[in-house]
N, C-alpha and C positions, 0 to 999 in steps of 0.2 A: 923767298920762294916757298919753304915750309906754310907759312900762313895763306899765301896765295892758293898751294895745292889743298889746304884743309880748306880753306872756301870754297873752290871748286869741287871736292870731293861732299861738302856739306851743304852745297846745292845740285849736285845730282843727284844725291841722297834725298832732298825734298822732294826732287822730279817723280824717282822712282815710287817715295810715297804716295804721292799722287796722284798717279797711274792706277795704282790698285787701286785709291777709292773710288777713280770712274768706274769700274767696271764694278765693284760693290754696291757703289748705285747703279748701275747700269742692271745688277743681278736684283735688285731691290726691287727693281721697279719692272722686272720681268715677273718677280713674283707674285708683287699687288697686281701686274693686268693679269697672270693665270688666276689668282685667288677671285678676281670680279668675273673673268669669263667663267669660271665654275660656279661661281656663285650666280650669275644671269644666266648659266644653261637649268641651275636647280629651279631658280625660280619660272621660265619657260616652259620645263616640265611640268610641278606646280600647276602653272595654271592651264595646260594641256589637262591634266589630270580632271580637276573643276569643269574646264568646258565638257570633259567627255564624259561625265557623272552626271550633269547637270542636263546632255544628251540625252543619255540614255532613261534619265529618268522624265525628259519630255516626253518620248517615245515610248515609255511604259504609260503614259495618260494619255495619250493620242488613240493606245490602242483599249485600252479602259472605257474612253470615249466613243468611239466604233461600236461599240461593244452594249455602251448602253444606249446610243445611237438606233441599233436597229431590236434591238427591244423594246425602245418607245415606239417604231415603226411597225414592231407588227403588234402593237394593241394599238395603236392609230388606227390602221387595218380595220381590226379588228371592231373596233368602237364604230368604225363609221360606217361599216354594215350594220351593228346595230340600231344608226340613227337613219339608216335609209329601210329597217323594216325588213334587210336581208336576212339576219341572223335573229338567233331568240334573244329577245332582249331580260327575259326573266320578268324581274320585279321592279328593275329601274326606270323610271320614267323619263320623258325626253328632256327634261329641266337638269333633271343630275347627269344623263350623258351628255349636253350640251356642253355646260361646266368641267366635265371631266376631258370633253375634247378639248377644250381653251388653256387648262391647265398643262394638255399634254403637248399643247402647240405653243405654251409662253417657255416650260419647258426644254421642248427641241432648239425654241432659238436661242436658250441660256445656252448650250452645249454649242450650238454653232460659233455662238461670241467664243467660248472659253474654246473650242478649234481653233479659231482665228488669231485668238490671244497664243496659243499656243505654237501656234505653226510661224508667228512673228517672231518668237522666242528663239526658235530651231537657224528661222534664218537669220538670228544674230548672232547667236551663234556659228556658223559657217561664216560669217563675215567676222568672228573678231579670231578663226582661228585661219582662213587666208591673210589676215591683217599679221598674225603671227609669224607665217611663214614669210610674209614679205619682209618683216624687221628682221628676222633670222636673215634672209640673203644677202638685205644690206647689213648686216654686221657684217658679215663673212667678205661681202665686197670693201666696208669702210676696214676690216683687219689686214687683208690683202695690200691694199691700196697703203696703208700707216706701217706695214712695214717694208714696200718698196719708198718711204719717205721716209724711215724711222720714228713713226709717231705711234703716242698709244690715244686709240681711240677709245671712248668710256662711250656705255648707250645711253642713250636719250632716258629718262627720269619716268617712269611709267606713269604718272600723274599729268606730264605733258604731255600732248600729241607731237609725232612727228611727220612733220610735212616734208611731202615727198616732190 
């Protein structure tokens, strides 16, 4: 009897040990998914941070652009009254303001490509920072959903796409 009950008593003893470790891993492994969703909300902000710099300083050469935009606009103007005999042309003759309209018109169209380059820029921006918000919901729906199933869900590896 003695030996039967220290058996019995030295396998509950095990049971109970082993209770606590689930839940020691259960608390382990609550901490690696907080430590990753912290660490994937730093790195979200991070590149929040980058898109909205890298905004604003599209947007400081957009308006830079504007800017010298219509300053080559009004000596355009200005040049081609001289070349129509409206204005005094001085001492230039029509060969160099010819030349100098050409320059000013191979000019405007450098500044329109590099608009265009730029304004491509802005809208990739606004598509990788919707693209953002959309991985944010499905986190927050794939979190939801793993722990009405008890699972942890890790995000997708930013080097791969995720298809939606």
């Amino acid at each position: 009897r003695r030996q039967a009950a220290e058996y019995s008593t030295s396998s509950s003893d095990e049971e109970f040990e082993s209770k606590p470790s689930l839940t020691h891993k259960a608390k382990r492994a609550l901490r690696k998914r907080r430590k990753l969703e912290k660490e994937t909300k730093q790195l979200i902000k991070q590149e929040e941070l980058k898109r909205l710099h890298k905004a604003q300083a599209v947007q400081r050469q957009l308006e830079e652009l504007e800017e010298r935009q219509r300053a080559l606009e009004i000596f355009g103007v200005e040049l081609e009254r001289e070349l129509r005999g409206e204005a005094d042309s001085g001492t230039k003759d029509e060969n160099q303001m010819l030349h100098e309209w050409f320059e000013l018109v191979m000019e405007k169209n450098k500044l329109m490509r590099y608009e265009s380059e730029l304004l491509i820029i802005a809208q990739e921006l606004e598509l990788e920072d919707h693209q953002s918000r959309l991985e944010q919901k499905l986190r927050e729906k794939m979190a939801i959903d793993g722990k009405s199933k008890g699972t942890v869900w890790a995000p997708a590896h930013r080097d791969r796409p995720c298809l939606l």
